[in-house]
C-alpha positions in Angstrom: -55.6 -3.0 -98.3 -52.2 -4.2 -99.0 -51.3 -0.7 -99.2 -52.1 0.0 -95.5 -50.2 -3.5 -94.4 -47.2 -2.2 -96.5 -47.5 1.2 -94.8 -48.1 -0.6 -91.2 -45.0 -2.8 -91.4 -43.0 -0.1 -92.7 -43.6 2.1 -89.4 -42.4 -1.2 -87.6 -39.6 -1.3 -89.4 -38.8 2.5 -88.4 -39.8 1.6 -84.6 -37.8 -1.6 -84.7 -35.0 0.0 -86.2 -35.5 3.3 -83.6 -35.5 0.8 -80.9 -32.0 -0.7 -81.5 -30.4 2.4 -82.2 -31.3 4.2 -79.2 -33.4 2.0 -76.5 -31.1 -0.8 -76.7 -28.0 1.4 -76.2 -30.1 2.6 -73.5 -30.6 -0.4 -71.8 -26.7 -1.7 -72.4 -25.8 1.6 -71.1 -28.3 1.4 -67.9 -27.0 -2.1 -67.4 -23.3 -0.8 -67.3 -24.5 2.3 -64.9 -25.8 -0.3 -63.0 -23.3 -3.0 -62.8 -20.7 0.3 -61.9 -22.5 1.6 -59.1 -22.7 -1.7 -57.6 -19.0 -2.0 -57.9 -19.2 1.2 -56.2 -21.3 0.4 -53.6 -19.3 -2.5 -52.8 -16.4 -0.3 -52.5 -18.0 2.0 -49.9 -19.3 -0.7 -47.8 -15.8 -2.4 -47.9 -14.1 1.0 -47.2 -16.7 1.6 -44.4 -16.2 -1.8 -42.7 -12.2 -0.8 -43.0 -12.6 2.4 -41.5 -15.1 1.0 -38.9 -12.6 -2.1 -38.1 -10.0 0.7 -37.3 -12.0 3.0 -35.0 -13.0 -0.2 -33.1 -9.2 -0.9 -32.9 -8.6 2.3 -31.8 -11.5 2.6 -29.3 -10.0 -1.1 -28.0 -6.7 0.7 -27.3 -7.8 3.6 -25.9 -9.8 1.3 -23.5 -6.8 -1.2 -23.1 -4.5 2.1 -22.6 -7.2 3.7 -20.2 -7.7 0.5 -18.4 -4.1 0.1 -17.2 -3.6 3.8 -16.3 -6.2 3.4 -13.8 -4.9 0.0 -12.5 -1.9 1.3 -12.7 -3.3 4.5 -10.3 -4.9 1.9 -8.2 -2.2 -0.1 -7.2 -0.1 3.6 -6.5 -3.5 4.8 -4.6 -3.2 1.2 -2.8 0.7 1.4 -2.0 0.2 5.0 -0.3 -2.7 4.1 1.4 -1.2 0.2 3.0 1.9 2.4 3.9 0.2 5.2 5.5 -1.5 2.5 7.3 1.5 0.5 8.1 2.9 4.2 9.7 -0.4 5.0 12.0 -0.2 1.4 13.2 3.5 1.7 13.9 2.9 4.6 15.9 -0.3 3.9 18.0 0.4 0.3 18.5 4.4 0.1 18.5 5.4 3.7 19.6 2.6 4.3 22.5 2.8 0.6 23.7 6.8 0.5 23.9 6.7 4.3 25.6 3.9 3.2 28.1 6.4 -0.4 28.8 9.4 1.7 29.1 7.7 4.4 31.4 6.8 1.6 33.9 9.8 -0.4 33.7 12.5 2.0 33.9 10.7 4.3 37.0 10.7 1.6 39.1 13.8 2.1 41.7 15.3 -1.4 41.5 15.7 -1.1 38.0 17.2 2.6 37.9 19.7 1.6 40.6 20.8 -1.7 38.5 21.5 0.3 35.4 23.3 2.9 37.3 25.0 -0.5 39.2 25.8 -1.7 35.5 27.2 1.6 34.5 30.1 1.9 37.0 31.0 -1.8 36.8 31.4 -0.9 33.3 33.3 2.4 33.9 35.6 -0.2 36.2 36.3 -3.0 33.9 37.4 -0.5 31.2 40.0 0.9 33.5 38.8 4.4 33.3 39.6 6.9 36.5 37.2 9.8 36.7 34.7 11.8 38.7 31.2 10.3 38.7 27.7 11.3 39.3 24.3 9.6 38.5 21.3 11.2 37.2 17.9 9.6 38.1 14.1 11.1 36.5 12.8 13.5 38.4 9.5 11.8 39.8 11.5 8.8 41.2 12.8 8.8 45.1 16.5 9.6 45.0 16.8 7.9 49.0 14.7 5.0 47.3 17.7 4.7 44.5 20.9 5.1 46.5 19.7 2.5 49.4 19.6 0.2 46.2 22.9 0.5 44.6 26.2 -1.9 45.9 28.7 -0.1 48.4 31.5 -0.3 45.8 28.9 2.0 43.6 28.3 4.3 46.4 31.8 4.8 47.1 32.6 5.3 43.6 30.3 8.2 43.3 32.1 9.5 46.5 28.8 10.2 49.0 27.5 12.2 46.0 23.8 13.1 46.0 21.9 11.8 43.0 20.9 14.2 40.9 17.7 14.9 39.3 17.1 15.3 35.7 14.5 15.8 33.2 13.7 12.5 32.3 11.2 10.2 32.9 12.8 6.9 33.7 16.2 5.2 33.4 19.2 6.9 34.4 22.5 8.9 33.0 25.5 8.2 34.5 28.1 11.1 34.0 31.8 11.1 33.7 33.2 14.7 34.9 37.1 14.4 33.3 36.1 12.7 30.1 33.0 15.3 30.1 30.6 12.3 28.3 27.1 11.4 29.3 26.3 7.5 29.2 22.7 8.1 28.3 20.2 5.2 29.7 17.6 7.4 30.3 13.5 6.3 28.6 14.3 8.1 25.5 17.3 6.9 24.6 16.6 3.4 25.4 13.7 3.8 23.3 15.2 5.0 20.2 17.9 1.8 21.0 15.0 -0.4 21.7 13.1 0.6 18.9 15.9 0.5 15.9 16.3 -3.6 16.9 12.4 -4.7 17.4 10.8 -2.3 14.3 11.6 -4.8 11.8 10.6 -7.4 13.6 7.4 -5.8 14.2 6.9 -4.3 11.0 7.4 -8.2 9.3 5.1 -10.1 11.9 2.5 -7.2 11.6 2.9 -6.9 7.7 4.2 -9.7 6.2 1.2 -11.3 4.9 
């Protein structure tokens, strides 16, 4: 009997003594396999949460750089399309409306025969001797005109028939030895007209 229990605690002594040379190790090595590949873990995650924090960066500028090339096109897009709006207004509204005001005004007879009254005077006061002759638009009466303009004017023109050009309202007054054209005629008057009220129009129609 004692035999056995010396032979029993002598294979406990063997599997004790196996145990802490090789399961113990074992288990200390495990343990540091273990405790490393947290450390490892904890290095990819941090790594990943680096790399994630600079793709969102990026993304955030792409976005922010996106974001103001389109404002920045919308506002251009904007600009073209208020200016092309500004131009169709200032030539249906300002163009047509001071052409139609100008074609009424200046084919009435009264006013042709005062302009081509104002012209002479003019003519006069600067001293100037020359030939004369007025031009009046074609559609407008010439006996209308000359029974309209002052005796001094008629006499000036020396009995001269009025002449008809290819206008459509005011009048041209010409001056034969100087060979110059005073040029009151609709278009020119336009342009004149138009060059001193355009900005005025433009700012009251666009300034807000």
């Amino acid at each position: 009997m004692k035999s056995l229990e010396k032979g029993q605690d002598k294979i406990q002594r063997i599997c004790d003594k196996i145990r802490h040379e090789t399961i113990e190790p074992a288990k200390v090595e495990a343990q540091d396999v273990i405790a490393a590949a947290h450390e490892r873990a904890k290095d990819i995650i941090a790594e990943a949460e680096r790399h994630a924090e600079q793709l969102i960066k990026q993304a955030r500028g792409q976005i922010e750089q996106e974001r103001n090339v389109f404002h920045s096109s919308l506002q251009q897009a904007s600009k073209q399309a208020l200016e092309a709006l500004r131009q169709e207004i200032e030539h249906h509204l300002f163009n047509e409306e001071l052409q139609v005001a100008l074609d009424k005004q200046l084919a009435d007879p009264k006013l042709i025969a005062d302009l081509i009254n104002g012209l002479v005077k003019a003519i006069e006061k600067e001293g100037l001797s020359t030939d004369l002759s007025a031009v009046i638009p074609r559609q407008v009466s010439a006996d209308d005109v000359s029974a309209l303009l002052l005796d001094g004017v008629r006499k000036r023109l020396k009995g001269k028939a009025l002449e008809i050009g290819g206008f459509a309202g005011g009048a041209q007054l010409r001056l034969h030895g100087k060979k110059m054209t005073l040029d009151l005629s609709d278009q020119a008057l336009k342009e004149l007209l138009a060059n001193y009220v355009r900005k005025d129009f433009r700012q009251l129609i666009f300034s807000h």
